[in-house]
C-alpha positions in Angstrom: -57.0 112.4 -20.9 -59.6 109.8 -21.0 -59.6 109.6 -25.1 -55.9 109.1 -24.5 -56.9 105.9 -22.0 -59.1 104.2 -24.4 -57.2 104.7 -27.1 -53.6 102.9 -25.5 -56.6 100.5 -23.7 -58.1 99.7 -27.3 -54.0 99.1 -28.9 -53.6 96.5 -26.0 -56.6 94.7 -26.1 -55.8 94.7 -30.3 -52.0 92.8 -29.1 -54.0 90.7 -26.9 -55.9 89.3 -29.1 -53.6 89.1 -32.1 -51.2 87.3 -30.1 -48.7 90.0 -30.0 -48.6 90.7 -26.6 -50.1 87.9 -24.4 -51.6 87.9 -21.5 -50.2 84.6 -20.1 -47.9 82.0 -21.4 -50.6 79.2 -23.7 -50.0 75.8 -22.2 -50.7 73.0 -24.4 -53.7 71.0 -23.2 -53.2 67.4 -23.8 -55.7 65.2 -25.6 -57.4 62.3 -23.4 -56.8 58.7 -25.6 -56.9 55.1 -24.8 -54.1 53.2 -25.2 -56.0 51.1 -27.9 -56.6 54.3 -29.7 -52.6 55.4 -29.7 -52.3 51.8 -30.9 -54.6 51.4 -33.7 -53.4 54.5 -35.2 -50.4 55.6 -33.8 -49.4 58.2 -36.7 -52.4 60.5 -36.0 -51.3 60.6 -32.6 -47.5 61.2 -33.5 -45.9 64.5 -31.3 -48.9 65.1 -29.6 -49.5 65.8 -26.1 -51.5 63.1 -24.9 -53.4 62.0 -21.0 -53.5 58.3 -21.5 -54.4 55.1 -18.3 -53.3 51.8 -18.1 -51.6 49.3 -16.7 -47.3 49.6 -16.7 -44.6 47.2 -16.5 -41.3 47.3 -15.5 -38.5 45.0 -15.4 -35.6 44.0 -17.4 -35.8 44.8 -21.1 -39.5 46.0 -20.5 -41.3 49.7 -19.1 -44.7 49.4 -21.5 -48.0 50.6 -21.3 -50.7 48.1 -22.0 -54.4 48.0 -21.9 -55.6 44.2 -22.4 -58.7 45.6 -24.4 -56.9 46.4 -27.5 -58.4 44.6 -30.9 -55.6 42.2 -32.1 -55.8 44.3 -35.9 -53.6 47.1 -34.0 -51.0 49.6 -35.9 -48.2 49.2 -33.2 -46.6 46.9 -31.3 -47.0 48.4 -28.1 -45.9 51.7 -26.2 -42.7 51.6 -24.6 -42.4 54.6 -21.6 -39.3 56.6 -21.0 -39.7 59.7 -18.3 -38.8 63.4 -20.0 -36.4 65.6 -18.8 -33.0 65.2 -17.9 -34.2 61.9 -15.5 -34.7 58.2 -16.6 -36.0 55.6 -15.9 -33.4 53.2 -15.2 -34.7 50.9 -17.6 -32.3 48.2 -19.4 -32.6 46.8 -22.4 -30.7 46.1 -25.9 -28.0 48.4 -28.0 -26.3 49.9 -25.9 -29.1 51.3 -23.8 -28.0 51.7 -20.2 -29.9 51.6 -16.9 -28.9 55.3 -16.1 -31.6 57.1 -13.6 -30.4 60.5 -14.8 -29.1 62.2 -18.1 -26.8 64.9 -18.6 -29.0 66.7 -21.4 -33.1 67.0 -21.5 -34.4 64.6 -23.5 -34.9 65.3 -27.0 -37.2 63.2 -29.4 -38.0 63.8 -33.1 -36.6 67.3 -32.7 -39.1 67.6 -29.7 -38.0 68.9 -25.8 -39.2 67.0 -23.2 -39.7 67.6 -19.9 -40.6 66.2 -16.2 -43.1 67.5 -13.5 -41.3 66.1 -10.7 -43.7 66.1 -7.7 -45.2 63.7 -4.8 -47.0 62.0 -7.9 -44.0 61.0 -9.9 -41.8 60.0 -7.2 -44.4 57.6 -5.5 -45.1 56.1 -9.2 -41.2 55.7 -9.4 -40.8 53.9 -6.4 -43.5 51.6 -7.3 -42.2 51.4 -10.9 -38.6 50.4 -9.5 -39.0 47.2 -7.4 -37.6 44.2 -8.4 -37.7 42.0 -10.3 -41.1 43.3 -11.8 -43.0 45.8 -10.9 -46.9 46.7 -12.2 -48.6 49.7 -11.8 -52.1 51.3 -13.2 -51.6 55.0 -13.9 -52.5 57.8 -15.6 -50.0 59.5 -17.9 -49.3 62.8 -19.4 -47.3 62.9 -22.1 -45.5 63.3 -25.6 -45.9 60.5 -27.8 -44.3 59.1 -30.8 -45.1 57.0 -33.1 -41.8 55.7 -35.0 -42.8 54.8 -38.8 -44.2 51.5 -40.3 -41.4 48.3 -39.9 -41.6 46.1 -43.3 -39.7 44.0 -40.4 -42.8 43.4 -38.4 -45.3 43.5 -41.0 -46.4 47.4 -41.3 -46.3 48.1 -37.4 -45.5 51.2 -36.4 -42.4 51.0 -34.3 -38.7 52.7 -33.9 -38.7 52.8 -30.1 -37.8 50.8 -27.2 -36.0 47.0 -27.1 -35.3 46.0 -30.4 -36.9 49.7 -31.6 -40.2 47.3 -31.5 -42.3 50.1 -30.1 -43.7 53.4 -30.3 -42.6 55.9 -27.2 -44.7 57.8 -24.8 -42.5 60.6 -23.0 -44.0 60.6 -19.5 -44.0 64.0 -18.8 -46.3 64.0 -15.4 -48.1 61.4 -13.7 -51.5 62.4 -12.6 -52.7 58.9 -10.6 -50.8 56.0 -9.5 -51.6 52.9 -8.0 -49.3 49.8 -7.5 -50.0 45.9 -8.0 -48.8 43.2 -6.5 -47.2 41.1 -9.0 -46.7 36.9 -9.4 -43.4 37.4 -10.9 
């Protein structure tokens, strides 16, 4: 009986480790970047799941990520922000874009599923995020980015997202720290 226990004991711990049969579900650990480093080479960082500060915007034709510190030789324009899942962020800008808060399907990037931790987090960053006329934030951010592809339009940038597709995108997917600013606007 006990030759029979290690032998079944030694077959799972074999599935285990050969992925066959895990133990628990593999979560996908993102990788901590600046927001100067997603600009100054946005393809390396393109898909990836990435924990990233700064300071957001939000008005009218504008929800970006910015750092101030960034050298001017930058890769990409900037990094516009859109929120994963099926909600939005309300956000208006050109080509037909609306200022929906929700949408009927997950969104869906590059072939990529996105999603949202909605929690106390998220819902006090979206309140601050949504007052009007501008509203400025520093926060730190989970989420899927994308890069676009180099515009010949605007000299090599990489862009494809955003107003005037002038950005590259970072799928918020949870907010970890928030932390509103009074803004002169």
């Amino acid at each position: 009986m006990a030759a029979r226990v290690t032998v079944w004991t030694y077959c799972f711990l074999a599935l285990v480790c050969f992925g066959i049969f895990p133990t628990s579900a593999h979560s996908e650990q993102p990788v901590r970047v600046t927001v100067c480093q997603l600009l100054a080479d946005p393809g390396r960082y393109n898909h990836a799941l990435v924990e990233v500060s700064g300071d957001v915007g939000h008005g009218f034709e504008d929800f970006t990520l910015t750092s101030g510190h960034c050298d001017e030789s930058s890769l990409a324009m900037g990094v516009w922000l859109e929120y994963g899942g099926k909600q939005a962020s309300g956000t208006m800008y050109c080509c037909g874009v609306q200022a929906n808060r929700t949408r009927p399907e997950v969104l869906v990037v590059d072939g990529v599923t996105t999603q949202l931790r909605d929690d106390a987090v998220f819902r006090d960053f979206d309140q601050i995020i949504q007052r009007r006329p501008y509203a400025k934030a520093n926060a730190t951010l989970v989420g899927r980015f994308f890069s676009g592809e180099p515009q010949q339009l605007w000299k090599g940038k990489w862009a494809g997202y955003g107003h005037m597709g002038m950005f590259t995108l970072l799928v918020i997917e949870q907010v970890l720290s928030v932390t509103g600013q009074h803004s002169e606007n």
